[in-house]
C-alpha positions as CSV (number, residue, x, y, z in Angstrom):
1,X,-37.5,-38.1,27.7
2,X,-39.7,-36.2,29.3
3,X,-42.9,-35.4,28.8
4,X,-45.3,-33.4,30.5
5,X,-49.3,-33.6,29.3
6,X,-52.2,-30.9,29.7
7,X,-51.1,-30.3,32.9
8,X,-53.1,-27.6,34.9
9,X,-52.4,-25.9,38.2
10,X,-54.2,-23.3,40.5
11,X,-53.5,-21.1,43.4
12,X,-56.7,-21.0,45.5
13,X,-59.0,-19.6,42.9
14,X,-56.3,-18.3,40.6
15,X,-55.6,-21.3,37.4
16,X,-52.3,-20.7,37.0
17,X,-51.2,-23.4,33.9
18,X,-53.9,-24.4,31.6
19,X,-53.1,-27.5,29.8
20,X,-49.5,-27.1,29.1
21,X,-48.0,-29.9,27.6
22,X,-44.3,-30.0,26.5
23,X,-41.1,-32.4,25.7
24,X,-37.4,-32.5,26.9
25,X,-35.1,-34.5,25.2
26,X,-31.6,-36.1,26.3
27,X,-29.3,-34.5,23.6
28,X,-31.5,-31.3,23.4
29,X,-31.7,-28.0,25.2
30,X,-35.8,-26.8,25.5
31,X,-36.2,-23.2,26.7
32,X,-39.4,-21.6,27.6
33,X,-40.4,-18.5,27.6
34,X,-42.8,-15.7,28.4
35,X,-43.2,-12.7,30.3
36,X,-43.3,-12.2,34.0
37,X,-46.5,-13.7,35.5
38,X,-47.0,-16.4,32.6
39,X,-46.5,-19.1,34.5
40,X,-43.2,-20.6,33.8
41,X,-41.7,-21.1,37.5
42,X,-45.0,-22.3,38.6
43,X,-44.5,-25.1,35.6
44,X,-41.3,-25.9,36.9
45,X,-42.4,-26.2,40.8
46,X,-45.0,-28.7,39.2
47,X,-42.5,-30.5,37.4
48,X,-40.6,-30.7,40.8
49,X,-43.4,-31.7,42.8
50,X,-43.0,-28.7,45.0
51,X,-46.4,-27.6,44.0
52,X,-49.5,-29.3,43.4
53,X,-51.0,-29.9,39.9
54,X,-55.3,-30.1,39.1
55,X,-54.4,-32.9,36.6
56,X,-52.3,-34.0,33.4
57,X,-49.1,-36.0,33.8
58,X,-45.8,-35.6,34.0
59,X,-43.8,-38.8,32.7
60,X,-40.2,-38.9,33.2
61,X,-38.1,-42.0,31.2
62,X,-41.7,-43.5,31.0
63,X,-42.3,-43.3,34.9
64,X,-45.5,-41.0,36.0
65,X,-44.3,-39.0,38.1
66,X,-47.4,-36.3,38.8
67,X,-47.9,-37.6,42.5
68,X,-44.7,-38.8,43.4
69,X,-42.5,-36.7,46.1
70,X,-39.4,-34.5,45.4
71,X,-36.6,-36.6,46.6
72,X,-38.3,-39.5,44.2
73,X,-37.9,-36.8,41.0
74,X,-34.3,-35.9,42.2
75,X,-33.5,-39.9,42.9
76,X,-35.0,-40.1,39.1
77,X,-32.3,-38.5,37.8
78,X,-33.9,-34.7,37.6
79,X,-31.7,-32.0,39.2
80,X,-33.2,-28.6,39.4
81,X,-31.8,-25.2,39.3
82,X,-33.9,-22.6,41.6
83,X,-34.7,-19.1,40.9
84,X,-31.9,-17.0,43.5
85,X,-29.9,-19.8,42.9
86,X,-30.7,-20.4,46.6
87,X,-27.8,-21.8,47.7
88,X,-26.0,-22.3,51.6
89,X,-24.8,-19.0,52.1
90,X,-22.8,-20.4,55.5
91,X,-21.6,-23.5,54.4
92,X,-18.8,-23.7,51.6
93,X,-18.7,-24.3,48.3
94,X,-17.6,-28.0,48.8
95,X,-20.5,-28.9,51.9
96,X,-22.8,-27.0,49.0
97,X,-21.7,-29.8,46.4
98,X,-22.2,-32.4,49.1
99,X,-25.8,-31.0,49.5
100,X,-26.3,-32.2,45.8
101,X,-26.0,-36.0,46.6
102,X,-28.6,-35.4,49.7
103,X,-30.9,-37.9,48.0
104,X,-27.9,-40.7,46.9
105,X,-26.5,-43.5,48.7
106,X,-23.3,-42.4,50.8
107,X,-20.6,-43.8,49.2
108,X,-21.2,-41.5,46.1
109,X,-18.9,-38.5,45.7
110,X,-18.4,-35.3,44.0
111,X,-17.9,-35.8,40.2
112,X,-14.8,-34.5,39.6
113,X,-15.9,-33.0,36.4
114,X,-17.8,-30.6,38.0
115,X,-14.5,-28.6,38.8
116,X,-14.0,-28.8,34.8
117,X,-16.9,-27.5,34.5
118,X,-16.4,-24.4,36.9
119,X,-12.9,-23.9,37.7
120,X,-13.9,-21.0,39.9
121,X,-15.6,-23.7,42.2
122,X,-11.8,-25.3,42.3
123,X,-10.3,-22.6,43.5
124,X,-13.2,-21.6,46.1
125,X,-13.6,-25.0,47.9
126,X,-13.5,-23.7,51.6
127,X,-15.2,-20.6,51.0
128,X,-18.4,-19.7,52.4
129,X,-21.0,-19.8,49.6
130,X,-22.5,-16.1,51.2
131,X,-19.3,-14.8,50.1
132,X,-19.1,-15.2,46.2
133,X,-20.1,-13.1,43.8
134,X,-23.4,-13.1,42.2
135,X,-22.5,-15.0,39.3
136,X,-19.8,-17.6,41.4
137,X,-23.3,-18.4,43.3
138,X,-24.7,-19.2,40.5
139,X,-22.4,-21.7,38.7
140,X,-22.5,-22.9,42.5
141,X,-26.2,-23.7,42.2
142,X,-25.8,-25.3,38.9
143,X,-23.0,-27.5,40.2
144,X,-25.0,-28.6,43.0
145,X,-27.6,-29.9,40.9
146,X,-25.2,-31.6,39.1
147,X,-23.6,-33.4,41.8
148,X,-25.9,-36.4,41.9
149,X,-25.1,-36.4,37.6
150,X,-29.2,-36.2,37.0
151,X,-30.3,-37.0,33.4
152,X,-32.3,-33.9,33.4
153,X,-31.3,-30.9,34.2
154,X,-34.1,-28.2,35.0
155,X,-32.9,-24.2,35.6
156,X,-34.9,-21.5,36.1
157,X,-33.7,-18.1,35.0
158,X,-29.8,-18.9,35.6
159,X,-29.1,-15.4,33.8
160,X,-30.7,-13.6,36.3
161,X,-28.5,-10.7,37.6
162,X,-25.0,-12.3,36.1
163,X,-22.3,-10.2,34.6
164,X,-22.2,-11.4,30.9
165,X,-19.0,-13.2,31.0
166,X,-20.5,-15.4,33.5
167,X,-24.1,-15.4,31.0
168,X,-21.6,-16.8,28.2
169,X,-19.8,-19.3,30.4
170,X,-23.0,-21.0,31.7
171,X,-23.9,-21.1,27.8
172,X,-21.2,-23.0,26.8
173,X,-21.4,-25.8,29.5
174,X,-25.1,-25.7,29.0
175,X,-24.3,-26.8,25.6
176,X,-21.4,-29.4,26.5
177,X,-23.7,-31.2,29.3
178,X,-26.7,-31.9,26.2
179,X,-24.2,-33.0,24.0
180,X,-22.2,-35.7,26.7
181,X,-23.5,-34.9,30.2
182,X,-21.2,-35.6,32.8
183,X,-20.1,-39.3,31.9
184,X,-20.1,-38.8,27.9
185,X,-23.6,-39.6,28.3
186,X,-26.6,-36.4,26.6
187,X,-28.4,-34.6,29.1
188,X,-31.5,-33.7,28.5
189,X,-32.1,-29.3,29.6
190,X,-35.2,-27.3,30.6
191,X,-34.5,-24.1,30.8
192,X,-36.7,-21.1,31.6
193,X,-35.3,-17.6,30.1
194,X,-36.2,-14.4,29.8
195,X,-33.1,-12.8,28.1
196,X,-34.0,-13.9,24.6
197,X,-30.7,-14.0,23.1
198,X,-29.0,-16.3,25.4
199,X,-32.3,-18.3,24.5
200,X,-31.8,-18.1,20.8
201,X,-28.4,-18.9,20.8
202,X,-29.0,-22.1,23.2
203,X,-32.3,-23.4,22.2
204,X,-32.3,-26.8,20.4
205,X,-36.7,-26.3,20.7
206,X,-38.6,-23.6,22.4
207,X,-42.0,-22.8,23.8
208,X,-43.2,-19.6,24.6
209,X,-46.0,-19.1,27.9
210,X,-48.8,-16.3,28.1
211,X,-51.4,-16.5,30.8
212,X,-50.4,-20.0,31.3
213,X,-51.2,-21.6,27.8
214,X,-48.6,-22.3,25.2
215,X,-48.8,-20.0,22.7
216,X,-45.8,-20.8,20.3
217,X,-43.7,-24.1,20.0
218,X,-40.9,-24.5,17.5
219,X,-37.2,-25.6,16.8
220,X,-34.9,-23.1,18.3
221,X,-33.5,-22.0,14.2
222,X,-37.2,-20.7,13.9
223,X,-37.3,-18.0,16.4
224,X,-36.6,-15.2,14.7
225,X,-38.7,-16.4,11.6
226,X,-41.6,-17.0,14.0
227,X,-41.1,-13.7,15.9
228,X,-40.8,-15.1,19.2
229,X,-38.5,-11.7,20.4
230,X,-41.9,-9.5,20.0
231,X,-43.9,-12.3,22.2
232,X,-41.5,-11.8,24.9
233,X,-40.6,-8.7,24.7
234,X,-41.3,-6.7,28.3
């Protein structure tokens, strides 16, 4: 699993996470989170190892990982799911996919799967990435992060700006990659939300950010009961 322990983080003068410590487990989908400003991308850039941390741990399948570079995390078995998706927009969906397994050995191919997943992807192969449609993008960037089949799988605000077919799509194989992954094997999720009731319906636990503490922790059935809508409401 994964574990990350009082782990705090500052911008210049500004202490951005203040002791946060959390789990992810392989079978379970965690979801943090907060309102804008608490804190929850800048967790996720430390999980990544694209931002420093001030101390605490972050132990992946027992490994500390705190001071260990990106591609080491991604070679781990974490795959991670930007904010803006940030995918190629001038390379195609395929050479995107092939961007996934920048950190494996070269023999190792696309999974197939990952067309089950997102038949859209199928059917867009040789398009240029610029040229799909918000949500398209989007399954892109997940699929991407999937290519090297990580054992983690870290997204940050995949709802963001997605028509709500596509919001209820990315739901559903959310929930199919923690219960078998890609190779029948659970996946454990991270996933930083702010629409709260594709949260709800997803989260297996849940933590809930303010000013870079955790304020709230719970299974996901005890949301409502613990009134974690008002917390985050903007």
């Amino acid at each position: 699993m994964l574990q990350i322990d009082a782990l705090h983080q500052a911008y210049g003068g500004s202490h951005i996470l203040r002791g946060i410590s959390l789990e992810a487990r392989p079978g379970e989908i965690t979801v943090i989170l907060g309102r804008n400003g608490v804190g929850k991308t800048t967790l996720l850039k430390a999980l990544m190892g694209l931002v420093p941390v001030r101390s605490g741990r972050v132990v992946w399948e027992g490994v500390d990982l705190t001071h260990r570079p990106v591609h080491e995390r991604s070679r781990r078995g974490i795959g991670y799911v930007p904010q803006g998706r940030e995918i190629f927009a001038r390379l195609t969906v395929r050479e995107n996919l092939l961007m996934g397994l920048a950190s494996q050995p070269a023999n190792v191919a696309v999974p197939p799967k990952l067309y089950e997943l997102f038949p859209v992807l199928a059917e867009m192969q040789q398009r240029r990435g610029g040229d799909l449609s918000g949500g398209q993008q989007q399954q892109l960037a997940i699929a991407r992060a999937l290519a090297a089949r990580p054992r983690l799988l870290v997204l940050d605000e995949p709802t963001e700006g997605i028509q709500p077919n596509i919001i209820q799509a990315i739901g559903r194989v959310l929930r199919q990659l923690a219960r078998e992954g890609l190779d029948g094997q659970p996946m454990a999720i991270l996933l930083v939300e702010q629409y709260y009731d594709f949260a709800r319906e997803l989260a297996d636990r849940y933590v809930v950010l303010d000013r870079g503490t955790v304020v709230a922790s719970g299974s996901g059935e005890e949301m409502e009961v613990h009134g974690v809508r008002t917390m985050v409401a903007l």
